[in-house]
C-alpha angles and dihedrals in degrees: 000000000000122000132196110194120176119179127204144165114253115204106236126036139306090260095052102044093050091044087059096045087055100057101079088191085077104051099087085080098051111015115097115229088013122151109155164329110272099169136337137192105246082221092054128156080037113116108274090019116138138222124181117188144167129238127211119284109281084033143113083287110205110019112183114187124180129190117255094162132010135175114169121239085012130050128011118186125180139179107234133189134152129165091288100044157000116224160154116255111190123186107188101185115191123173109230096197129248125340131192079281102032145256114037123204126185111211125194120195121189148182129195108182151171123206124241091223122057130193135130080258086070093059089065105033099042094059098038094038119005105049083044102056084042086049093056101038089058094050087056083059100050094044085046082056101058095050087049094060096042079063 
């Protein structure tokens, strides 16, 4: 199983960063890849509560994630799979005190994933090239984030 992890502070608190993060009407603005909304659980983020979207064309296509954890303000686990991959995402949210401009939260996104092709060709491409593209993709939306907090 690979996993791509990136960690970043967040301006505001803990609460308000993971609030954002569960209202997937929102994520247009900060998810990378993100299109819509396709359905969502009206109890979502509760555990076992499901969301399916859609990313952008040339995308992941259909990504369905369920909850398999959730504390909020703090933690945030979902079940994730689309055509290329099941996986673990795990959004760990702390809050690091005040900064010069206020409330500081450290926020810390992973994935923990398998991909859905196999092959002796995979060894070699998912470290060099795939953990590297998720890697990346959740630092944009981190980054992304960020900008959308700041407001």
């Amino acid at each position: 199983m690979g996993r791509a992890q990136v960690v970043a502070e967040l301006p505001g608190t803990a609460l308000a960063a993971e609030l954002r993060w569960r209202d997937p009407g929102a994520w247009a603005g900060f998810v990378d890849g993100f299109e819509q909304v396709h359905t969502l659980d009206p109890s979502w983020p509760a555990p076992g509560a499901e969301l399916v979207w859609d990313a952008r064309p040339g995308g992941r296509g259909r990504v369905v994630e369920r909850v398999s954890a959730h504390e909020p303000g703090r933690l945030l686990v979902t079940e994730v799979r689309d055509d290329e991959l099941t996986a673990i995402q795990r959004l760990a949210f702390a809050d690091l005190g005040h900064g010069a401009d206020g409330p500081v939260a450290r926020v810390a996104l992973a994935l923990e994933y398998r991909l859905v092709r196999r092959g002796p060709l995979l060894l070699v491409v998912d470290p060099l090239f795939v953990r590297r593209a998720l890697r990346d993709s959740l630092r944009r939306t981190l980054d992304a984030l960020a900008a959308d907090l700041r407001g």
